[in-house]
TIZA-511178 format. One record per atom (N, C-alpha, C): x, y, z; residue in one letter. Coordinates in steps of 0.05 Angstrom, whole numbers, padded with zeros to 5 digits, always signed. Atoms other than C-alpha are relative to their C-alpha. Layout:
N
XYZa;...
//
This chain:
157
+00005-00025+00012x;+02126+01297+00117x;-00029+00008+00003x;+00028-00013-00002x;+02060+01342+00126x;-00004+00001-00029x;+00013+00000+00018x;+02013+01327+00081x;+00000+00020-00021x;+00003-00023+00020x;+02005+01394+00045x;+00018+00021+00006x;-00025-00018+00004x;+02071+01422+00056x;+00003+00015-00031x;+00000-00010+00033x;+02076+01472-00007x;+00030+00004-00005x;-00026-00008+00012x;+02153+01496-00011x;+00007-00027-00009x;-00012+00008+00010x;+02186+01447-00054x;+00029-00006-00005x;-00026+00001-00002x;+02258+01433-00055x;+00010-00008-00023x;-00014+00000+00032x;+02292+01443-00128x;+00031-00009-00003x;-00034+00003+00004x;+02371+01440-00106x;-00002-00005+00026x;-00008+00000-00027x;+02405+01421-00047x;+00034+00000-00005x;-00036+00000+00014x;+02492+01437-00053x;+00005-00001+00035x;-00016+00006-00013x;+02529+01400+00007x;+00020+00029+00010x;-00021-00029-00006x;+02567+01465+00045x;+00018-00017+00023x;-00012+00008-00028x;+02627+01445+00096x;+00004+00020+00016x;+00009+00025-00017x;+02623+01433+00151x;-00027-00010+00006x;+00036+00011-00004x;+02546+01402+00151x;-00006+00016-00002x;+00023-00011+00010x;+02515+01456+00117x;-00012-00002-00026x;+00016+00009+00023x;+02464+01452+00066x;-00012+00019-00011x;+00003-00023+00016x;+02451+01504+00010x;-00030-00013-00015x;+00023+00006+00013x;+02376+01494-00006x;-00016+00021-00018x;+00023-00027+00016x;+02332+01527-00064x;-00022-00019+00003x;+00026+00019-00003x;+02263+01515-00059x;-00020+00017-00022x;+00022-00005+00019x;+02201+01525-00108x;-00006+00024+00007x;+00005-00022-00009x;+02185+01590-00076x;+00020+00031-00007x;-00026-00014+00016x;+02256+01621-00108x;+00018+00002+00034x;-00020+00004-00023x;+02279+01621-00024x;+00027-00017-00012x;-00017+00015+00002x;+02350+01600-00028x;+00008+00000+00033x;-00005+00004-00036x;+02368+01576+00051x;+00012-00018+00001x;-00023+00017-00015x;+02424+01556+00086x;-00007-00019+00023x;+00006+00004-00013x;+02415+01509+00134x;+00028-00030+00020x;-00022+00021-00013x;+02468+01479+00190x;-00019-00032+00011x;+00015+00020-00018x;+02443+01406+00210x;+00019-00015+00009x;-00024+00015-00019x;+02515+01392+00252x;-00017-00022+00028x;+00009+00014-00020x;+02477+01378+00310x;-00024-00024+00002x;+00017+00023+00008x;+02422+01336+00285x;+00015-00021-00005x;-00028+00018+00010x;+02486+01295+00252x;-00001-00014+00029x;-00023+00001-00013x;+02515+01288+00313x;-00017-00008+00034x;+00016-00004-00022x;+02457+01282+00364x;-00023-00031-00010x;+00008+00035+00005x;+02424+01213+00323x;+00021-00017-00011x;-00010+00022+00000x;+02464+01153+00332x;+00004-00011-00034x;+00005+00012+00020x;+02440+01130+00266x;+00014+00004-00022x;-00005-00021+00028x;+02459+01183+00219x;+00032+00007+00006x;-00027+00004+00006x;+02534+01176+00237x;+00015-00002-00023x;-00016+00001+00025x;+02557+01152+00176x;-00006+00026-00015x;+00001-00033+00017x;+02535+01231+00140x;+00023+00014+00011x;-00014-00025-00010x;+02587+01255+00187x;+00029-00005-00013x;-00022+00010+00016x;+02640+01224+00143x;+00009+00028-00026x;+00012-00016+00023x;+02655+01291+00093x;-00006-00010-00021x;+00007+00017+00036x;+02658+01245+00028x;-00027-00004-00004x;+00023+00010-00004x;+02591+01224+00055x;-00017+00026-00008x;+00025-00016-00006x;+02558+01287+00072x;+00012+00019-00024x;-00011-00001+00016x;+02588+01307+00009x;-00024-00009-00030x;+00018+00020+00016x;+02539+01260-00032x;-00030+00008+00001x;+00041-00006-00005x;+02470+01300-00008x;-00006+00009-00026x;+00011-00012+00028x;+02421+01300-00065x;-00028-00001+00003x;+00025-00001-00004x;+02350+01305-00073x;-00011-00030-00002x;+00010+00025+00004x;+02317+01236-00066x;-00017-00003-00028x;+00005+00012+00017x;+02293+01206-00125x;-00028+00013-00011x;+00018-00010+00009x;+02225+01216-00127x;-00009+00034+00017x;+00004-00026-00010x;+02235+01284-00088x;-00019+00002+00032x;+00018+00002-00035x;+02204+01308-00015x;+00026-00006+00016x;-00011+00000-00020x;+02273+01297+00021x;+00034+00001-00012x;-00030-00001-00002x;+02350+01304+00023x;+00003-00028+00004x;-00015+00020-00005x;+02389+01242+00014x;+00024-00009+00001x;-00028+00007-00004x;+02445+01201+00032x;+00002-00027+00015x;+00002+00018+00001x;+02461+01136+00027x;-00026-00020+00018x;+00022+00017-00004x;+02408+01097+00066x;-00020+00030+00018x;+00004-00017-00026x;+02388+01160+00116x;-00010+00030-00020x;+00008-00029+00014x;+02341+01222+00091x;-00005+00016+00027x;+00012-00031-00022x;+02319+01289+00126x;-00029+00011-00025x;+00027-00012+00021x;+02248+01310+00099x;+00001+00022-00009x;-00007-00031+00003x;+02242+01375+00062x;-00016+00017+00025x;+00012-00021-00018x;+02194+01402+00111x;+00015-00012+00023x;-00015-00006-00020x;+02234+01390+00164x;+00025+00019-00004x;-00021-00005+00014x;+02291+01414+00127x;-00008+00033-00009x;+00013-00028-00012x;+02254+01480+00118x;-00010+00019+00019x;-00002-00010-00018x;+02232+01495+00179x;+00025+00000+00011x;-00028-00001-00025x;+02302+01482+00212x;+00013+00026-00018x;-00016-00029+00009x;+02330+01537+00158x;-00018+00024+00002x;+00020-00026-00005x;+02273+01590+00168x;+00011+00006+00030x;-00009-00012-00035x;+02286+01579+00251x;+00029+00007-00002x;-00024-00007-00002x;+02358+01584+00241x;+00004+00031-00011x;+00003-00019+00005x;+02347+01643+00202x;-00019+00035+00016x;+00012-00019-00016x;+02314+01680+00258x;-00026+00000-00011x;+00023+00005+00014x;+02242+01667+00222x;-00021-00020+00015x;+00017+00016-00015x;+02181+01632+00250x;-00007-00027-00022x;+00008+00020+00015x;+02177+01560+00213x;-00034-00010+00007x;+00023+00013+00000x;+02108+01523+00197x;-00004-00016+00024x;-00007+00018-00029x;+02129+01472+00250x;-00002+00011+00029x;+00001-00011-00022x;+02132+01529+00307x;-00022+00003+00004x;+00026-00010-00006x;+02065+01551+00289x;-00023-00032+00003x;+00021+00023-00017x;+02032+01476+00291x;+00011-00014+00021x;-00006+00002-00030x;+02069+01464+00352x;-00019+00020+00023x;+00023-00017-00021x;+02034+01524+00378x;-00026-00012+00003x;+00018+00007+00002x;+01967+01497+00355x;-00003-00030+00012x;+00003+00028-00015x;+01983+01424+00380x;-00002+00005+00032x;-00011-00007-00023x;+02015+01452+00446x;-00039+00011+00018x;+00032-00013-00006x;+01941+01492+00450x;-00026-00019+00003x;+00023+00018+00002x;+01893+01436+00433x;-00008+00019-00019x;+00017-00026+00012x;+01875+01493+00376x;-00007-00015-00026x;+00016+00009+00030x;+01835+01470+00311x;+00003+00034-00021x;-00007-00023+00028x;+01841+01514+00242x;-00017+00025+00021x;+00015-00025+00005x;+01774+01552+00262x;+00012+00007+00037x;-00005-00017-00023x;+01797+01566+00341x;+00024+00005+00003x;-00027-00022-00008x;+01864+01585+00324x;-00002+00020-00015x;+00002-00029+00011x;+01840+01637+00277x;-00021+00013+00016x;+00018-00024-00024x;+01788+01659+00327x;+00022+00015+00018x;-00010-00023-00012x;+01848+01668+00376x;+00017+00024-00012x;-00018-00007+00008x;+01886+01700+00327x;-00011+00026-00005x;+00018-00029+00016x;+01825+01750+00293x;+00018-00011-00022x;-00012-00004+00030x;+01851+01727+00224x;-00022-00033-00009x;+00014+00022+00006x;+01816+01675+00179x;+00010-00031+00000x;-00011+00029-00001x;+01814+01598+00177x;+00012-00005-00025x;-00011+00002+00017x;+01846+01600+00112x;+00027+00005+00005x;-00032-00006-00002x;+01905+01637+00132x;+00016-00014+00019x;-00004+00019-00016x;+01908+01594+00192x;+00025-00032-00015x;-00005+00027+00015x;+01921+01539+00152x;+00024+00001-00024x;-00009-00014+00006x;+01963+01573+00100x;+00033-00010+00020x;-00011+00001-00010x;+02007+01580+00157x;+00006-00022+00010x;-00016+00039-00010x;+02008+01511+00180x;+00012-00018-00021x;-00015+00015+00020x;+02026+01489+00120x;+00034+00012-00020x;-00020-00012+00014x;+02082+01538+00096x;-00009+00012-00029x;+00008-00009+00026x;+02041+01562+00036x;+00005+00036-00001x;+00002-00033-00015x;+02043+01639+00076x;+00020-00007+00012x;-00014-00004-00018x;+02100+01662+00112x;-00021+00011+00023x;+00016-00009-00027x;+02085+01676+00182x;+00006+00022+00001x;-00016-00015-00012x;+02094+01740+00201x;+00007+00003+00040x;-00002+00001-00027x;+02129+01763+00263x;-00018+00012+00014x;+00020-00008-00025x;+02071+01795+00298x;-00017-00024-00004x;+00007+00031+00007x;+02030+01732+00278x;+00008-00019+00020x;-00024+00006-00018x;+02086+01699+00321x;-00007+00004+00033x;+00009-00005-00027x;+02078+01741+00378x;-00024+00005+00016x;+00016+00010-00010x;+02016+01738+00377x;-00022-00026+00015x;-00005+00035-00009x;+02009+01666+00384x;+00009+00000+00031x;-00019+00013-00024x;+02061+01666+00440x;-00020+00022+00031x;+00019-00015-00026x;+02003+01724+00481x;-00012-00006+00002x;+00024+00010-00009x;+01949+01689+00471x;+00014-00022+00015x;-00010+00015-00017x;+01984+01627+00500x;+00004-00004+00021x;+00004-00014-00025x;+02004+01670+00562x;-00013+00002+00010x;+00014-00003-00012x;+01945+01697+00574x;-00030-00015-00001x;+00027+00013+00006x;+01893+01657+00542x;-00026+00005+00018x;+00027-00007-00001x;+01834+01695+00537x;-00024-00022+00010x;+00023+00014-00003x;+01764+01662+00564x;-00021+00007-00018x;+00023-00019+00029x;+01720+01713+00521x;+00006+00006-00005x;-00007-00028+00029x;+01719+01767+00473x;+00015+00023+00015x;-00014-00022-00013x;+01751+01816+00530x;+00029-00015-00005x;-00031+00003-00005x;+01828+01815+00515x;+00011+00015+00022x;-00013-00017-00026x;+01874+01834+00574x;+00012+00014-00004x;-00010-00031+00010x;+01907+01901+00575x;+00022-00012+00015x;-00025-00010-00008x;+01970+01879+00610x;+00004-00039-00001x;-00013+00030-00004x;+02009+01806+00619x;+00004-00010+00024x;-00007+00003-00022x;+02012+01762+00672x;+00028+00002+00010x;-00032-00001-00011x;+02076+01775+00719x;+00001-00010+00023x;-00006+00021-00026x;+02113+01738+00772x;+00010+00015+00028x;-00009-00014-00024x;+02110+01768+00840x;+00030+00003+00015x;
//
């Protein structure tokens, strides 16, 4: 789990077939399918049992979905229902920043927004918004050298 993940996970209600009805500290309530996760680690076989996946509850001392020996973290478990929900998860945006080599203060330089909100954003404390998003995914493209931004995108002959 990321260190300063802020949403919280209050409920989690077992949905069939492998979906999972999450509320979180934030009052979000999100659905989230994790069939293919199931079904794609070896390990986690036994959840695909319904009785089993039946049994999901919040772990003990909290921070993850459980079931019998085998958890899913909340922040994973949040980002996968934000992306599922057509939404930009925390996880997309420090993938961007890993994917970049980008630090707090030069991903809010490329961004023009502050190192606060930067961060904010990497941690799920701020929703992302979608221009936020796509801006991420232009600078990426075109990645500026200076302060001149490009007026058009690269295209493929």
């Amino acid at each position: 789990m990321r260190e300063y993940f802020s949403p919280k996970m209050t409920a989690v209600i077992a949905l069939a077939p492998y979906r999972l009805r999450t509320t979180w500290s934030t009052g979000e309530v999100l659905e989230v399918d994790v069939n293919d996760i199931l079904h794609k680690i070896p390990a986690l076989a036994p959840i695909l049992d319904p009785e089993v996946f039946a049994c999901a509850h919040i772990a003990e001392w909290g921070g993850s979905i459980e079931w019998l020996d085998s958890e899913f973290g909340e922040d994973n478990v949040y980002a996968w229902a934000k992306e599922q929900a057509g939404e930009v998860s925390h996880e997309m945006f420090g993938d961007w920043m890993s994917r970049n080599d980008l630090s707090l203060s030069t991903a809010a330089e490329a961004l023009g927004i502050s190192r606060r909100m930067v961060n904010y954003y990497r941690t799920a404390h701020k929703a992302i918004p979608r221009a936020i998003w796509l801006g991420c995914l232009g600078w990426e493209e075109t990645r500026p050298k200076d302060k001149i931004l490009p007026c058009t995108l690269p295209t493929c002959q």
